[in-house]
C-alpha positions in Angstrom: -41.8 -17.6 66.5 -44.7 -19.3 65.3 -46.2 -19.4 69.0 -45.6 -15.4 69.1 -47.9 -15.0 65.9 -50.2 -17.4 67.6 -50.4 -15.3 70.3 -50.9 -12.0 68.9 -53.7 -13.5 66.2 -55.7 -14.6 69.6 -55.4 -11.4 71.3 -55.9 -9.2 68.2 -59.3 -11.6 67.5 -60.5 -11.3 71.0 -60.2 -7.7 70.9 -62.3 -7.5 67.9 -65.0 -9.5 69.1 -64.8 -6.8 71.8 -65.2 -4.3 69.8 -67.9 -5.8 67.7 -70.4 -6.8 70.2 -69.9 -4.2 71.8 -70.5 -1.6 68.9 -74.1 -3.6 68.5 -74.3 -3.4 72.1 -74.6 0.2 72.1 -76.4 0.5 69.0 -79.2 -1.5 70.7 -79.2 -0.1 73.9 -79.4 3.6 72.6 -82.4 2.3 71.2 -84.0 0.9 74.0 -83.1 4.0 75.8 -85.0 6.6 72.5 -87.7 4.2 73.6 -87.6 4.6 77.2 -87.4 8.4 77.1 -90.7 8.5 75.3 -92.3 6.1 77.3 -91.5 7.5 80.3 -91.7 11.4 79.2 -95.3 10.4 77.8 -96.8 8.1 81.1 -95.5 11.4 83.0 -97.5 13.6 80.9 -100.5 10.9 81.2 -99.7 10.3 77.3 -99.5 7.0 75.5 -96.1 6.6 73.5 -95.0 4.4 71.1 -96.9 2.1 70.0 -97.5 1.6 66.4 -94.4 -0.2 65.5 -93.9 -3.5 66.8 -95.2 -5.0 70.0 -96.1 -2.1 72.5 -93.9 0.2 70.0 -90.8 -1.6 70.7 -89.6 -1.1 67.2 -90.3 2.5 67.1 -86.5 3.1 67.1 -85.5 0.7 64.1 -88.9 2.8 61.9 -87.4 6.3 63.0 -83.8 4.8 62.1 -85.4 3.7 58.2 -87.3 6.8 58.0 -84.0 9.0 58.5 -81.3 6.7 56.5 -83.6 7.3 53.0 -84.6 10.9 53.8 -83.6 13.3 51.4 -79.7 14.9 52.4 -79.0 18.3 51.4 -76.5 20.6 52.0 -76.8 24.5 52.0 -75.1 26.2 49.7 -73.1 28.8 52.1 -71.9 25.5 53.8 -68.4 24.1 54.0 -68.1 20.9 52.4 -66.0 19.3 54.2 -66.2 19.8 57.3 -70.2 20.2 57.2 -69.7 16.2 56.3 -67.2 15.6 58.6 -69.1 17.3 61.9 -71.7 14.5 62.7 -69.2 11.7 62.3 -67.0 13.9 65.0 -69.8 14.3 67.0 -71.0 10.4 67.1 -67.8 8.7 67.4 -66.3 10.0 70.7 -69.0 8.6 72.1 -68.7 5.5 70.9 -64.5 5.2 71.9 -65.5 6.0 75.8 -66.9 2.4 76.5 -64.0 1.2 75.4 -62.0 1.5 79.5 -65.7 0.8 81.2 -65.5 -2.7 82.9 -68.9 -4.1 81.6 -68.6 -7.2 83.7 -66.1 -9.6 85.6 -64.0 -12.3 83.2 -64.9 -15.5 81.4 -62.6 -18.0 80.7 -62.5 -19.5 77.3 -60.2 -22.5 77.2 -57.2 -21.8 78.9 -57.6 -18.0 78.3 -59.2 -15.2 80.7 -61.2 -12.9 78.6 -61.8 -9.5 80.5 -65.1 -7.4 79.8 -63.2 -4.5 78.9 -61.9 -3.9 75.5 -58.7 -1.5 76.8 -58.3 -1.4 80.8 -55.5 1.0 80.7 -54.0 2.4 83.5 -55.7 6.2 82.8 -59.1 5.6 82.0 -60.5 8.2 83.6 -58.6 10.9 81.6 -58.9 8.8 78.5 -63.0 9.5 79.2 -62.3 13.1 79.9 -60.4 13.3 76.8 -63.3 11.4 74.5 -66.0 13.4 76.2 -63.9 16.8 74.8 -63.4 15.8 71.8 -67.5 14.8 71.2 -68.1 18.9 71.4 -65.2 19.4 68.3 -68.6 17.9 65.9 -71.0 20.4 67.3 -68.7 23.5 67.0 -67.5 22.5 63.6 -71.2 21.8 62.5 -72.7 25.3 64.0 -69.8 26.8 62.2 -69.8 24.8 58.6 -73.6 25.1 58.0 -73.3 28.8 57.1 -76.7 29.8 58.6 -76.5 32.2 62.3 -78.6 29.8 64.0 -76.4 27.0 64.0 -73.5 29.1 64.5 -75.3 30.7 67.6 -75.7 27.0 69.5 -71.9 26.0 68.4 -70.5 28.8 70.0 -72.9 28.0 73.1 -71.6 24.4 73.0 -68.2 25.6 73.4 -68.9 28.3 76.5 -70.7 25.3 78.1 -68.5 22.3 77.5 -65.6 24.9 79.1 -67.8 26.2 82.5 -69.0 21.8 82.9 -65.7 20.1 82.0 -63.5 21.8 84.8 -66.7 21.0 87.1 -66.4 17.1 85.6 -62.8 16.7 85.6 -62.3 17.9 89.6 -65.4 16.2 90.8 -63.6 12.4 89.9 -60.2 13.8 92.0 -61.7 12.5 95.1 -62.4 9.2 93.6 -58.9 8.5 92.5 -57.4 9.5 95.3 -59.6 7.3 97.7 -59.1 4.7 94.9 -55.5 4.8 94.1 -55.7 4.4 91.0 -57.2 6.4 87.3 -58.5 2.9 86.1 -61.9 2.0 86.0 -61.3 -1.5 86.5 -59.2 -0.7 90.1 -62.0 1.6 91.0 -64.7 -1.0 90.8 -62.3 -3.5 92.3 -61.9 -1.2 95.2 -65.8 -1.6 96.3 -65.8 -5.0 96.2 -68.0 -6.4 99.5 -69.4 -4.6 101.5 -69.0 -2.0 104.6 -68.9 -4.9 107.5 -65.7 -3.3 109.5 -66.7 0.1 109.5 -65.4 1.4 113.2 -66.9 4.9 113.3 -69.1 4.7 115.9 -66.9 2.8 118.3 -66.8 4.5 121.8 -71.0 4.9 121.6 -72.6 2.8 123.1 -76.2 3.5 122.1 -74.5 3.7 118.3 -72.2 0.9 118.3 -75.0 -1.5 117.6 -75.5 0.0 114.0 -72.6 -1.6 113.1 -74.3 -4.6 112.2 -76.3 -2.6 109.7 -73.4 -1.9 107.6 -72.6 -5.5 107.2 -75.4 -5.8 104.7 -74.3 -2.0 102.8 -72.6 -2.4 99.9 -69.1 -0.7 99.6 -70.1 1.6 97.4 -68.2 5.4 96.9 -71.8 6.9 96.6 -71.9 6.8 100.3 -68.7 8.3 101.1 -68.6 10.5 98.2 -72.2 11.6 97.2 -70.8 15.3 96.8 -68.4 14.0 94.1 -71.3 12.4 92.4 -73.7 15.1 92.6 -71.4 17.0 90.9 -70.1 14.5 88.3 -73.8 14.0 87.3 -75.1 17.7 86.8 -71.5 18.1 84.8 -72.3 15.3 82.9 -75.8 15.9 82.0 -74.5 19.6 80.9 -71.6 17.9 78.9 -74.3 16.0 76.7 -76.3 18.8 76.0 -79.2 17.3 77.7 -82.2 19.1 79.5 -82.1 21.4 81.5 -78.9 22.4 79.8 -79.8 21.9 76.0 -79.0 25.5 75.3 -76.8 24.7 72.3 -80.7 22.9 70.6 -82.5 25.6 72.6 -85.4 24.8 70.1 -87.8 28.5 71.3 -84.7 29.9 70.7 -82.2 28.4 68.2 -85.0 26.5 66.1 -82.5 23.3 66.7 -79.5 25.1 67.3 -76.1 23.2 65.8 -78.0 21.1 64.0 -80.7 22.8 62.2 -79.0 22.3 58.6 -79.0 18.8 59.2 -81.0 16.3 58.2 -81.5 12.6 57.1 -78.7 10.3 58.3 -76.2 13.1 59.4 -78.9 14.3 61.8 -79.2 10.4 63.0 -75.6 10.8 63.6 -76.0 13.5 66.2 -78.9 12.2 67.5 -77.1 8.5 68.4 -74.2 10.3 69.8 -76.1 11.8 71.7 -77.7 9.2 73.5 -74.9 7.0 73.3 -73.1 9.7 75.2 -76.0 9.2 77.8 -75.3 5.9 78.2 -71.8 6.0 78.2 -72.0 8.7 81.0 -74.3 6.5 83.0 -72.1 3.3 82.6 -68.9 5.6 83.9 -71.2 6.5 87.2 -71.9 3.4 87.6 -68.5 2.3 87.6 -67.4 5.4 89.6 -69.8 5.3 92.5 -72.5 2.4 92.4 -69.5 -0.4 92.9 -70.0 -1.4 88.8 -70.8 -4.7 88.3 -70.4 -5.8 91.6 -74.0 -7.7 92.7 -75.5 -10.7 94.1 -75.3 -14.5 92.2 -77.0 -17.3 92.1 -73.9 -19.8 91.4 -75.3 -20.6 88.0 -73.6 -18.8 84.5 -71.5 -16.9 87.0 -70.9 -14.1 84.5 -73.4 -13.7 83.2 -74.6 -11.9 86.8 -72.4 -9.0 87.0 -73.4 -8.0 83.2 -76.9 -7.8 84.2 -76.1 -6.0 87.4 -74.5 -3.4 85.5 -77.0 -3.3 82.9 -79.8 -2.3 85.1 -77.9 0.1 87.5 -77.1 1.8 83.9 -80.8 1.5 83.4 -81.9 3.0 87.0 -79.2 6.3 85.8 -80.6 6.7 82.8 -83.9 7.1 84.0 -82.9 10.0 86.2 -81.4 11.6 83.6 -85.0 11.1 81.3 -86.6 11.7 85.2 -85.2 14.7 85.1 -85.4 16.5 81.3 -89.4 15.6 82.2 -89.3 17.9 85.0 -86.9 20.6 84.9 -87.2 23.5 82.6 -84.6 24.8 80.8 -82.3 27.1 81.9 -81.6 30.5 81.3 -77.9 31.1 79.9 -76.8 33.1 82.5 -78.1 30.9 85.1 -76.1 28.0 83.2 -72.4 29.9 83.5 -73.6 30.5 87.5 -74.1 27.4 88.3 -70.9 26.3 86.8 -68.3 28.9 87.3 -69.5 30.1 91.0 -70.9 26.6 92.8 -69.9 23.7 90.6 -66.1 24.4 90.5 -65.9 26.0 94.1 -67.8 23.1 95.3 -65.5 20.4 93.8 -62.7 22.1 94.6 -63.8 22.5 98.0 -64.7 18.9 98.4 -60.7 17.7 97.2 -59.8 19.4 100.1 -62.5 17.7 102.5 -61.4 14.3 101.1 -57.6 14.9 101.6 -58.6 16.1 105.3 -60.7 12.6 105.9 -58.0 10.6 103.9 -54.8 11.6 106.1 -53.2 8.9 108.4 -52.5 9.2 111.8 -56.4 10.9 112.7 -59.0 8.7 114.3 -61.7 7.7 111.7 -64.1 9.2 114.2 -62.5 12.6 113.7 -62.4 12.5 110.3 -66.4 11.2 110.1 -67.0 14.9 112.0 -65.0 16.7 109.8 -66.5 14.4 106.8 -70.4 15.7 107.9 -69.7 18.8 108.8 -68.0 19.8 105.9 -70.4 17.7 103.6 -73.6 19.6 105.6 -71.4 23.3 104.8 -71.2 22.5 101.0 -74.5 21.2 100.7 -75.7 24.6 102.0 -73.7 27.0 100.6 -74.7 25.3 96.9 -77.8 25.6 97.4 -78.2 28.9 99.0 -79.2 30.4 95.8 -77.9 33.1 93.7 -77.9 36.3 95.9 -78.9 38.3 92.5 -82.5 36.8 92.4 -83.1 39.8 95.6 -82.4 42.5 93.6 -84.3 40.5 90.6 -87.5 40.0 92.7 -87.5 43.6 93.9 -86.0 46.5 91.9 -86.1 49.3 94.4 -84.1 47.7 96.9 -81.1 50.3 96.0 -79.0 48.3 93.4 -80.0 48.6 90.0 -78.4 45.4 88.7 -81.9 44.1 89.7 -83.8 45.8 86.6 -80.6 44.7 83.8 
């Protein structure tokens, strides 16, 4: 009995040095990522940044942080009470709870026990960061709605039109990857592109091709190349699901002043704005996991785990940089543009694309079948998506005989 208890005190103390570092973990690295965005947004704009607090502004984070935690909080009279309080707490920890089934790295063993860098690697964790992804847009509708001002109100109710058009879009464009996979856990997935492509056999029969083959013993045996549709779609999904620029329409600041949010201040508005970019990160770490092989890298034999956590961190690193990449260079949308793009090409497209990767997936067709029907289908997507929305004609000229053109 006593060896039971024994057992259960390890693994409950394991898990909550799990949880711990990696709670600080996140805390730090959403600050290194405030910091990055303003670095890079301001050396793209041929500005300086940061750099006041700290060496080159490195503590610009932890001053903002101080600043907001003893800023006068106030709360407007025609709010809710409750549920104004309760709002950026719902908003901020979602975000934290969806690292909990990312594989951060491979295993260390301490004494005779195997510690996994996972604090939950459940058999579902892909729904389970579908589900904590949902639930993060519950704080922003209950905030737009408990601060009793029209503003807020307007860029909750945007929130929830959005999260429904990008969710669907999300949810279908990670079917592919479990069915090539096998599996919903994260942990499988990254498994499953271990090594690299070295006995690929498409081009078997060519002659003049077959001596590419040798390329792909160097290629990782990553899903990005098989499945770069999937991606595309998982990452514009996911970069509307944060509410991140070019689809920040619930802040929408020339138009909502701050949107959700605009009653807010002092720590509860540091609340939303470190779910926020936790959620960034968190996204990042799952695409990572989903299509750049997760912590899967190189070694030098030396402090063998420490290798794949550092592999990981920086290919977490490269996606959040796209995602500051590209709220540097795109404008924002226009709401209707926002529900086009996810109702008519988004959802068609990743429904579309389930279909291509049953067709490729089947047994009993020769791989060199299903690489035609793989790029021709791929080529037919890519151009239908980005043929453009047919409405922009009548937009550009009027008197072309349909008057939708001048609404």
């Amino acid at each position: 009995m006593s060896g039971v208890v024994d057992l259960i005190g390890a693994v409950a103390l394991i898990g909550l040095i799990k949880v711990v570092v990696v709670f600080v973990a996140l805390l730090l690295t959403a600050a290194l990522v405030t910091y990055m965005e303003r670095k890079v947004i301001a050396d793209m704009q041929a500005r300086v940044g940061p750099n006041r607090w700290g060496p080159f502004g490195l503590l610009q984070a932890i001053a903002d942080g101080i600043k907001l935690f003893f800023k006068e909080d106030f709360r407007p009279a025609a709010a809710d009470r409750w549920t104004y309080a309760i709002a950026p707490a719902a908003a901020m920890v979602p975000s934290f709870l969806a690292i909990a089934v990312v594989p951060l790295g491979d295993h260390v063993t301490v004494g005779d026990r195997r510690v996994d860098f996972v604090i939950a690697d459940i058999n579902i964790g892909i729904l389970y960061f579908l589900a904590m992804g949902s639930l993060g847009v519950y704080g922003v509708v209950l905030a737009g709605w408990a601060s009793g001002s029209k503003y807020p109100l307007l860029g909750g109710v945007r929130s929830t039109a959005q999260l429904i058009s990008y969710e669907i879009a999300l949810g279908l464009s990670l079917v592919p990857i479990a069915m090539v996979a096998g599996s919903l856990s994260l942990s499988d997935i990254v498994a499953a592109q271990a090594g690299t492509v070295g006995n690929v056999t498409f081009f078997d029969g060519i002659p003049v091709l077959e001596q590419l083959q040798d390329i792909f013993s160097i290629v990782p045996n990553w899903y990005i190349w098989s499945q770069w549709p999937a991606f595309a779609i998982f990452f514009v999904a996911g970069i509307a699901e944060t509410n991140r620029a070019p689809f920040d329409l619930p802040e929408a600041e020339t138009e909502l002043i701050a949107g959700y949010h605009t009653e807010y201040s002092g720590i509860r508005f540091a609340m939303f704005y470190l779910g926020e970019y936790i959620h960034v990160v968190v996204l990042s770490a799952v695409a990572v996991s989903l299509f750049f092989g997760g912590w899967h890298g190189p070694g030098l034999g030396i402090l063998p785990w420490l290798w794949p956590l550092l592999w990981f961190l920086a290919k977490t690193l490269v996606v959040v940089y796209l995602i500051i990449w590209l709220r540097a260079t795109l404008p924002r949308l226009r709401y209707d543009r926002l529900m086009w793009l996810g109702w008519k090409r988004l959802i068609p497209a990743a429904l579309l694309w389930i279909v291509v990767t049953a067709t490729v997936n089947t047994e009993g067709v020769s791989r060199n079948i299903r690489l035609a029907v793989f790029v021709v289908l791929a080529g037919l997507i890519l151009a239908w998506v980005g043929r453009g929305d047919p409405r922009l004609a009548f937009a550009v000229n009027p008197q072309s005989g349909d008057d939708r053109g001048s609404a």
